[in-house]
PDB file as gemmi writes it, atoms N, CA and C in Angstrom:
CRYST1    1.000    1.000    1.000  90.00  90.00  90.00 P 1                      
ATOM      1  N   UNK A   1     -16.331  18.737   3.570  1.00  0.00           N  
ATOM      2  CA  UNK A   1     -16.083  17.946   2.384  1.00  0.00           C  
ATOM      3  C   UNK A   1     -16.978  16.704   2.370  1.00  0.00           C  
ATOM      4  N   UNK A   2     -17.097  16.407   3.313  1.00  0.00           N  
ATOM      5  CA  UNK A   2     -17.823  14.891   3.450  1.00  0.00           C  
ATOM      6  C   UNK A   2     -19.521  15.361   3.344  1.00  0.00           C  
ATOM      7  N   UNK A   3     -20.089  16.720   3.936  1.00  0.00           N  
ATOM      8  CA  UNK A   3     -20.996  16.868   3.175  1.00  0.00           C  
ATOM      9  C   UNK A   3     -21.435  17.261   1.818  1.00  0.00           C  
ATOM     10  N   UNK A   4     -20.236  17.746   1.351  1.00  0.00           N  
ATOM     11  CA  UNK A   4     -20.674  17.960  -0.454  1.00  0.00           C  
ATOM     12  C   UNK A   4     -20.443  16.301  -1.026  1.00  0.00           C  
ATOM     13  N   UNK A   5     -19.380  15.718  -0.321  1.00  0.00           N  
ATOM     14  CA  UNK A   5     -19.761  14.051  -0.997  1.00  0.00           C  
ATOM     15  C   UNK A   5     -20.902  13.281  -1.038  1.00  0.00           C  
ATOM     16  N   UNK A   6     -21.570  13.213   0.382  1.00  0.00           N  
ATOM     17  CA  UNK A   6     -22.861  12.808   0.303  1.00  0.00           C  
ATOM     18  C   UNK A   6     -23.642  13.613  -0.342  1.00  0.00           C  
ATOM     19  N   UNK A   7     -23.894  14.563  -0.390  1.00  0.00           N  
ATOM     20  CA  UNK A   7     -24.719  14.993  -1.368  1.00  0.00           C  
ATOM     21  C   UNK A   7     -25.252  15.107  -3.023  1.00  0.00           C  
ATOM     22  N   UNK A   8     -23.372  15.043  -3.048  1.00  0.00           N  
ATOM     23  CA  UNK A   8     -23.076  14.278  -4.449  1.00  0.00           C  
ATOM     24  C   UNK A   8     -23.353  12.658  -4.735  1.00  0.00           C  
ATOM     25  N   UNK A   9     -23.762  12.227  -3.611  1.00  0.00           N  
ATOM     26  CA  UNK A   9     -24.200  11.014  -4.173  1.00  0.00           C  
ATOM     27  C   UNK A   9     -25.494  10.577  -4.048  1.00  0.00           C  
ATOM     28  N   UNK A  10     -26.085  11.698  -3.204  1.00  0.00           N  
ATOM     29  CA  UNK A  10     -27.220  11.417  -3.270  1.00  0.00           C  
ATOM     30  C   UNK A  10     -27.688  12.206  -4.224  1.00  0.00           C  
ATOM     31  N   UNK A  11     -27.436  13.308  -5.004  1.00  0.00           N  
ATOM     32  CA  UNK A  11     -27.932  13.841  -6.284  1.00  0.00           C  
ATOM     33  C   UNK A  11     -27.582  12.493  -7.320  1.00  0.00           C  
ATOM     34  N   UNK A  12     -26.683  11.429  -7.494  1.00  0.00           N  
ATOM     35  CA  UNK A  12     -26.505  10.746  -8.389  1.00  0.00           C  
ATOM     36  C   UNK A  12     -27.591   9.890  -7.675  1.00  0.00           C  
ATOM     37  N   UNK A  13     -27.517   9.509  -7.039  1.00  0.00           N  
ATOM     38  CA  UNK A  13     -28.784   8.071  -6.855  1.00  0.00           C  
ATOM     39  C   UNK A  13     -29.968   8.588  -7.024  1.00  0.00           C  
ATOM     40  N   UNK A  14     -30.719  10.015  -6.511  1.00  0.00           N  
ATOM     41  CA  UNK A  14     -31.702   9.935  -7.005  1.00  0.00           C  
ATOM     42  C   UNK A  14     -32.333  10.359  -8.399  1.00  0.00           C  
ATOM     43  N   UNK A  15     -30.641  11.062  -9.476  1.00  0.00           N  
ATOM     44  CA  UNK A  15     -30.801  10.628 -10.846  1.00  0.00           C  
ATOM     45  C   UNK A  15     -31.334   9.307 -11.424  1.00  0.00           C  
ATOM     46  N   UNK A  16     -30.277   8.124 -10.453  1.00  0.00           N  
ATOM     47  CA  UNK A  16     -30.541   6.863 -10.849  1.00  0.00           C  
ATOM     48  C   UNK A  16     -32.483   6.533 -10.951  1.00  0.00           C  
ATOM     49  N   UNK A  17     -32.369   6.461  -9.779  1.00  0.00           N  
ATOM     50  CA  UNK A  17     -34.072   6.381  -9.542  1.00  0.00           C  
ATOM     51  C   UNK A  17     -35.166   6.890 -10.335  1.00  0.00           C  
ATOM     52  N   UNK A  18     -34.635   7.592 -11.102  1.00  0.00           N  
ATOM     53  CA  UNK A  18     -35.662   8.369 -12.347  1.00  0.00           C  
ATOM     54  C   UNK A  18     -35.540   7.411 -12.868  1.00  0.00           C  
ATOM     55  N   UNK A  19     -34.266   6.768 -13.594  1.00  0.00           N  
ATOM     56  CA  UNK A  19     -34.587   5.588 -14.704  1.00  0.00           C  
ATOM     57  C   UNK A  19     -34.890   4.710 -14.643  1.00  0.00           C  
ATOM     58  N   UNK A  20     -35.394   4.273 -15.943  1.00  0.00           N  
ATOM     59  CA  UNK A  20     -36.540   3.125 -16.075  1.00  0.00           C  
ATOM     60  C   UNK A  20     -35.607   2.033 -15.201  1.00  0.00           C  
ATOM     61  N   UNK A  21     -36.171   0.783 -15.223  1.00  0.00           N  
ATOM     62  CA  UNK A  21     -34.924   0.021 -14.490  1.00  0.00           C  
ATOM     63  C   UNK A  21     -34.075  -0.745 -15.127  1.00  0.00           C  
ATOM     64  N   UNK A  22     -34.624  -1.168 -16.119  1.00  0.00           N  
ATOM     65  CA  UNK A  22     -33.357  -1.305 -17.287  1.00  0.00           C  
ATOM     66  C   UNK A  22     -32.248  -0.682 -17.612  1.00  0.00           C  
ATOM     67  N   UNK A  23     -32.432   0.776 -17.634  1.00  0.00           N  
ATOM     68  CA  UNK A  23     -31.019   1.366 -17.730  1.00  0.00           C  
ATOM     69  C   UNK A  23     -30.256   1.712 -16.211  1.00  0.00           C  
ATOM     70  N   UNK A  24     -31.125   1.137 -15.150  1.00  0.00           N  
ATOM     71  CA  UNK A  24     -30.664   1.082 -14.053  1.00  0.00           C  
ATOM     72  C   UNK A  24     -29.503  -0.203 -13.975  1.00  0.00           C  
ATOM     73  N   UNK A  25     -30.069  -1.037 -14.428  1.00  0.00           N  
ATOM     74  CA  UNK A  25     -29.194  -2.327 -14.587  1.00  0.00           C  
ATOM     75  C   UNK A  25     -28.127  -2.167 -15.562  1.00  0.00           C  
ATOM     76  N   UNK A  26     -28.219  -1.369 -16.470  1.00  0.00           N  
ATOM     77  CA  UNK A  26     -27.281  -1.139 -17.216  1.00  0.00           C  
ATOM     78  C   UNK A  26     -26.028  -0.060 -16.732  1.00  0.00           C  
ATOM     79  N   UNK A  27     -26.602   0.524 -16.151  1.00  0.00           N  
ATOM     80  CA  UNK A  27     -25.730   1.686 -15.191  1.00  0.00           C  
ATOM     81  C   UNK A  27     -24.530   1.137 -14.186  1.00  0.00           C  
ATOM     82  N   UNK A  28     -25.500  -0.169 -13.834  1.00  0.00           N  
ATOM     83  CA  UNK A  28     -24.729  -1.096 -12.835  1.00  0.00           C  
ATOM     84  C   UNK A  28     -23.443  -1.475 -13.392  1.00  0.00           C  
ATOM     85  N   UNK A  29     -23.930  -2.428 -14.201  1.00  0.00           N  
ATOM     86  CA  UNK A  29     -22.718  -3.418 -14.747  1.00  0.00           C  
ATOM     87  C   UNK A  29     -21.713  -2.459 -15.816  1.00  0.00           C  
ATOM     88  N   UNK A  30     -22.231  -0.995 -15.926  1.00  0.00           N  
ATOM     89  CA  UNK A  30     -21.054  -0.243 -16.923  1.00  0.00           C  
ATOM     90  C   UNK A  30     -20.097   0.544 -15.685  1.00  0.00           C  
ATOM     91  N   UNK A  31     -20.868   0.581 -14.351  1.00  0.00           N  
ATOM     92  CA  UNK A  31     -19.737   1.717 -13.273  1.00  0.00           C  
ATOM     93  C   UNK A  31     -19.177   0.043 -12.680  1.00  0.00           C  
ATOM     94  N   UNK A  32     -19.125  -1.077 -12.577  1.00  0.00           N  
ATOM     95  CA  UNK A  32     -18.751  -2.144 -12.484  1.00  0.00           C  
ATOM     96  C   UNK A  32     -17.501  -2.180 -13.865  1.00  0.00           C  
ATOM     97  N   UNK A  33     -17.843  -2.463 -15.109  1.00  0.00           N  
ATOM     98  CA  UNK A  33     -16.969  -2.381 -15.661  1.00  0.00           C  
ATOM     99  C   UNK A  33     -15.639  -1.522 -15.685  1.00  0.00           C  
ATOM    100  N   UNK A  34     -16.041  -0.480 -15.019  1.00  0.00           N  
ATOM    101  CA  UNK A  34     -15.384   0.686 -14.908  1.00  0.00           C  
ATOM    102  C   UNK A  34     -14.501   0.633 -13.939  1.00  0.00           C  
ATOM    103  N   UNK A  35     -15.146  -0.059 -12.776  1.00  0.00           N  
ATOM    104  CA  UNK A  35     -13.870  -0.333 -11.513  1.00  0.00           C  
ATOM    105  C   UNK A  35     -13.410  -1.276 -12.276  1.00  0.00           C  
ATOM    106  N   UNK A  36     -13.687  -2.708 -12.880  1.00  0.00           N  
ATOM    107  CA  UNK A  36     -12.827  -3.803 -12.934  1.00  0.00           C  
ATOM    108  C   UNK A  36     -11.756  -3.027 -13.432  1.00  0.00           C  
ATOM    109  N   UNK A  37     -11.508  -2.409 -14.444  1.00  0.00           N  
ATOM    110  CA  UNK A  37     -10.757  -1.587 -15.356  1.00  0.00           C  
ATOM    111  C   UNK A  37      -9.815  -0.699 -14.740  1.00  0.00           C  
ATOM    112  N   UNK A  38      -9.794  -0.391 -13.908  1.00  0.00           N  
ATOM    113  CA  UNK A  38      -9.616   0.575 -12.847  1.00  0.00           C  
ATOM    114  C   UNK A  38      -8.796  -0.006 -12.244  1.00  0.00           C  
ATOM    115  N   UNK A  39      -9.316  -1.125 -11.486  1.00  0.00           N  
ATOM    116  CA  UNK A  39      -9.081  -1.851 -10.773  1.00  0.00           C  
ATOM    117  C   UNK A  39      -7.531  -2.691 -11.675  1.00  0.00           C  
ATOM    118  N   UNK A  40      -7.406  -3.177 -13.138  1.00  0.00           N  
ATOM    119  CA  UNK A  40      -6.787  -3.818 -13.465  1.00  0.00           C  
ATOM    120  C   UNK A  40      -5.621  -2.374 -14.017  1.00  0.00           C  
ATOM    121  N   UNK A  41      -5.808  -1.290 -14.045  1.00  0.00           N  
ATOM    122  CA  UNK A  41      -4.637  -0.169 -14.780  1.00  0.00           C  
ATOM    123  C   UNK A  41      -4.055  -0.809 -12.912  1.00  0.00           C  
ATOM    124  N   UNK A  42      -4.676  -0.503 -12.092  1.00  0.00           N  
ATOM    125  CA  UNK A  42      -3.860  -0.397 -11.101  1.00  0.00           C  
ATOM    126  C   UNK A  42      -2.904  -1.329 -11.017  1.00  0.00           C  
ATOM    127  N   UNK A  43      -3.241  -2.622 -10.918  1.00  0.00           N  
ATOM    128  CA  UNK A  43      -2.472  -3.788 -11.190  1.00  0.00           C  
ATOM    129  C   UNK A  43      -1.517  -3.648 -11.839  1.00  0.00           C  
ATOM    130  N   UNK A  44      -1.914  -3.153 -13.331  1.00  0.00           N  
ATOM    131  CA  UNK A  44      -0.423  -2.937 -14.306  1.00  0.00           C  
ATOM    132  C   UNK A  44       0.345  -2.192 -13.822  1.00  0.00           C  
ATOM    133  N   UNK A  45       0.117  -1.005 -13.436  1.00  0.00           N  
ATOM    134  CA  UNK A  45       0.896  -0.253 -12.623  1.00  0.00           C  
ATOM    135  C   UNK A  45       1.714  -0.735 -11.635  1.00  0.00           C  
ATOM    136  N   UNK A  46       0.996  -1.435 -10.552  1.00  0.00           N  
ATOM    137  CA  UNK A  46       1.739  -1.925  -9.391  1.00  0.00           C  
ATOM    138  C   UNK A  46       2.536  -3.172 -10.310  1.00  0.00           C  
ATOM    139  N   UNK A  47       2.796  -3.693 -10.714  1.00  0.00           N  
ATOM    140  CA  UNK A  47       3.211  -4.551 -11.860  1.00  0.00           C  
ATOM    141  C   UNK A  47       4.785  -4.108 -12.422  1.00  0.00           C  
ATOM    142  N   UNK A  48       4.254  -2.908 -13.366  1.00  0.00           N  
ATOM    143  CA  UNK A  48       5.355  -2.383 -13.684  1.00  0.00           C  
ATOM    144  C   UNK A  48       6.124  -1.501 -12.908  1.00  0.00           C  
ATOM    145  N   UNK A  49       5.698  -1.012 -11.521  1.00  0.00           N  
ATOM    146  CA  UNK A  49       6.833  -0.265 -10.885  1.00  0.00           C  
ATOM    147  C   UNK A  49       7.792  -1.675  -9.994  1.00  0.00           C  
ATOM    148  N   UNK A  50       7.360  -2.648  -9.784  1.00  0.00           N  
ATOM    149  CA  UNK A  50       7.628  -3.570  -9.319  1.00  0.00           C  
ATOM    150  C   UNK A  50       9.183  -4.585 -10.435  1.00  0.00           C  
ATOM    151  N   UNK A  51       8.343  -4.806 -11.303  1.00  0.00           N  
ATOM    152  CA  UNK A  51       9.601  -4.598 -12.131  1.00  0.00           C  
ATOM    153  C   UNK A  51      10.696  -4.151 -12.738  1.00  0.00           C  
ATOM    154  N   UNK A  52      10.479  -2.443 -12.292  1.00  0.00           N  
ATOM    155  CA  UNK A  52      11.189  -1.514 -12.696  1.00  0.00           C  
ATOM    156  C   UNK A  52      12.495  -1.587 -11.459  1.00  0.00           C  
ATOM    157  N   UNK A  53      11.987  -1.673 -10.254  1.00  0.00           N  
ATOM    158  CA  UNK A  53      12.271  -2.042  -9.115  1.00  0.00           C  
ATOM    159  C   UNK A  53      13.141  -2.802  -8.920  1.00  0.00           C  
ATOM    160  N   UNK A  54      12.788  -4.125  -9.243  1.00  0.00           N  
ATOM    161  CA  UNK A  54      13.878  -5.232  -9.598  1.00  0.00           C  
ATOM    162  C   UNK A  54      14.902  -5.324 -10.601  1.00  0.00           C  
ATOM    163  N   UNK A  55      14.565  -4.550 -11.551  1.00  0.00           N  
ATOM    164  CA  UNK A  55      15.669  -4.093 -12.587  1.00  0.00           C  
ATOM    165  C   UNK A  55      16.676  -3.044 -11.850  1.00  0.00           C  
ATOM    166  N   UNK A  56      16.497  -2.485 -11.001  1.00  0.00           N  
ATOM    167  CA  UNK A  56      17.142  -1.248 -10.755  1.00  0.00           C  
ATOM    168  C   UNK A  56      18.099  -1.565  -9.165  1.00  0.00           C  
ATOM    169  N   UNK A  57      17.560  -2.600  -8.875  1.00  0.00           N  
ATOM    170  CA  UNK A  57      18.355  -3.766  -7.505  1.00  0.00           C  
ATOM    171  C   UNK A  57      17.625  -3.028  -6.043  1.00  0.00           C  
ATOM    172  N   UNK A  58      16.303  -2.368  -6.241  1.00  0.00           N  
ATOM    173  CA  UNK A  58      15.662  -2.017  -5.138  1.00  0.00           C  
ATOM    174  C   UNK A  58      14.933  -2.947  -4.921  1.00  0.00           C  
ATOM    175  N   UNK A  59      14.477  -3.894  -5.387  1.00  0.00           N  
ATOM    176  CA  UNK A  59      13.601  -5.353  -4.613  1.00  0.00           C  
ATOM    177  C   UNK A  59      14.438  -6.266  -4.729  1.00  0.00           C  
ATOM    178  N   UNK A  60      13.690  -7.209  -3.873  1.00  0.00           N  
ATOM    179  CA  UNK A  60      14.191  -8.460  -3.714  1.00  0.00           C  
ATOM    180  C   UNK A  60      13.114  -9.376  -3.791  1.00  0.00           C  
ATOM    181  N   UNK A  61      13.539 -10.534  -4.151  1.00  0.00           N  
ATOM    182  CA  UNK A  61      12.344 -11.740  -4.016  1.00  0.00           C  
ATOM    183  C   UNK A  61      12.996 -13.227  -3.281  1.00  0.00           C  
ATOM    184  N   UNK A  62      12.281 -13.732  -2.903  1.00  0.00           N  
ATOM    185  CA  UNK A  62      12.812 -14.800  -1.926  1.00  0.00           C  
ATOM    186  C   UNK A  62      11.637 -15.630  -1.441  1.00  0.00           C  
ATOM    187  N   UNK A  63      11.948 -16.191  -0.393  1.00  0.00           N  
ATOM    188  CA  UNK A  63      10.593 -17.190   0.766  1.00  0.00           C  
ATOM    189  C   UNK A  63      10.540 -16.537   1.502  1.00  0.00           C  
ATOM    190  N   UNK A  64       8.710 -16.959   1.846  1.00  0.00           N  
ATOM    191  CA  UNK A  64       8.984 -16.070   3.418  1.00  0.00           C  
ATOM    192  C   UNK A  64       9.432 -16.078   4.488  1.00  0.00           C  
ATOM    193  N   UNK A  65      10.618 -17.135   4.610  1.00  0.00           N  
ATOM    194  CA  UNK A  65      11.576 -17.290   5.665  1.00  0.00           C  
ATOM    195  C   UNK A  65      12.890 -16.081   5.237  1.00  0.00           C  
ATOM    196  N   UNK A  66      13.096 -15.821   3.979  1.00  0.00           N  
ATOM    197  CA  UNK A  66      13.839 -15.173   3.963  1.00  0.00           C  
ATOM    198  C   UNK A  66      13.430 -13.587   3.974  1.00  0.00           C  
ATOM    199  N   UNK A  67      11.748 -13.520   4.211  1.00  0.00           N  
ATOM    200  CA  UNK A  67      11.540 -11.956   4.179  1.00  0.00           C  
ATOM    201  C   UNK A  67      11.361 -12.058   6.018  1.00  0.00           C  
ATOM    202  N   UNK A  68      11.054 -12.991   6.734  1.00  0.00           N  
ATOM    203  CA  UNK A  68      11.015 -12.774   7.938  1.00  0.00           C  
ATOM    204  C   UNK A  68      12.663 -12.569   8.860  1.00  0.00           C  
ATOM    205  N   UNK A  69      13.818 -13.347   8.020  1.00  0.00           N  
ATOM    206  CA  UNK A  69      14.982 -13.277   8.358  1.00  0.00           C  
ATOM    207  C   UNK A  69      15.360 -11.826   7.854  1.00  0.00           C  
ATOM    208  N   UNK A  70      15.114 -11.173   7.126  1.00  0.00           N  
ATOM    209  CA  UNK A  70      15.062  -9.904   6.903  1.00  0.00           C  
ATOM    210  C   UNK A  70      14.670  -8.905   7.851  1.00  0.00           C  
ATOM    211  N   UNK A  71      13.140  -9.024   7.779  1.00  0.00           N  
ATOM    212  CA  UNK A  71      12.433  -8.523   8.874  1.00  0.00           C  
ATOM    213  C   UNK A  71      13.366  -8.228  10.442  1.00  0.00           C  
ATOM    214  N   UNK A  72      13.855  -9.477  10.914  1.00  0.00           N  
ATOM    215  CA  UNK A  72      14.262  -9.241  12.248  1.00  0.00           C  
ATOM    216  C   UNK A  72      15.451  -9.481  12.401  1.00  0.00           C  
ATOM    217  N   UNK A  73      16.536  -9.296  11.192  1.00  0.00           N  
ATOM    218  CA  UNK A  73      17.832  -8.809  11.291  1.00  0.00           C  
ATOM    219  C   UNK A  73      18.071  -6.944  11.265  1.00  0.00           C  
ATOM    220  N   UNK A  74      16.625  -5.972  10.825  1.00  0.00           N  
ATOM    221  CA  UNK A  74      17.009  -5.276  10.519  1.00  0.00           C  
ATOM    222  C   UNK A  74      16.414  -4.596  12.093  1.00  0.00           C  
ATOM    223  N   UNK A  75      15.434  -5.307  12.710  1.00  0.00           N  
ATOM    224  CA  UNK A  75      15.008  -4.758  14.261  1.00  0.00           C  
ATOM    225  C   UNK A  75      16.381  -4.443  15.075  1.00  0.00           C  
TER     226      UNK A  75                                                      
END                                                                             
């Protein structure tokens, strides 16, 4: 598996390398946009199961004296 990945990325980079370098730079900042984005569904996600969580009396929130008093009441 790890050799069809590298290979798959090296068939994409040396796509990249054909283009001019302008749309190289442009390639950049759109698979960039793409993680931030990515990056922020995840957030919402971790977000809303987190809240769902606390609605439902499976979390808790507190200090971290009270997650460490947690911690080593349950050792």
């Amino acid at each position: 598996m790890e050799h069809v990945r590298t290979s798959l990325l090296q068939q994409a980079l040396d796509a990249v390398d054909k283009l001019p370098a302008e749309d190289q730079e442009t390639l950049v900042e759109l698979v960039q946009r793409r993680l931030v984005e990515r990056r922020r569904a995840e957030i919402a996600r971790n977000a809303a199961a987190t809240l769902q969580a606390v609605k439902d009396g499976g979390a808790h929130y507190g200090s971290v004296e009270d997650l460490k008093r947690d911690l080593t009441d349950e050792s």
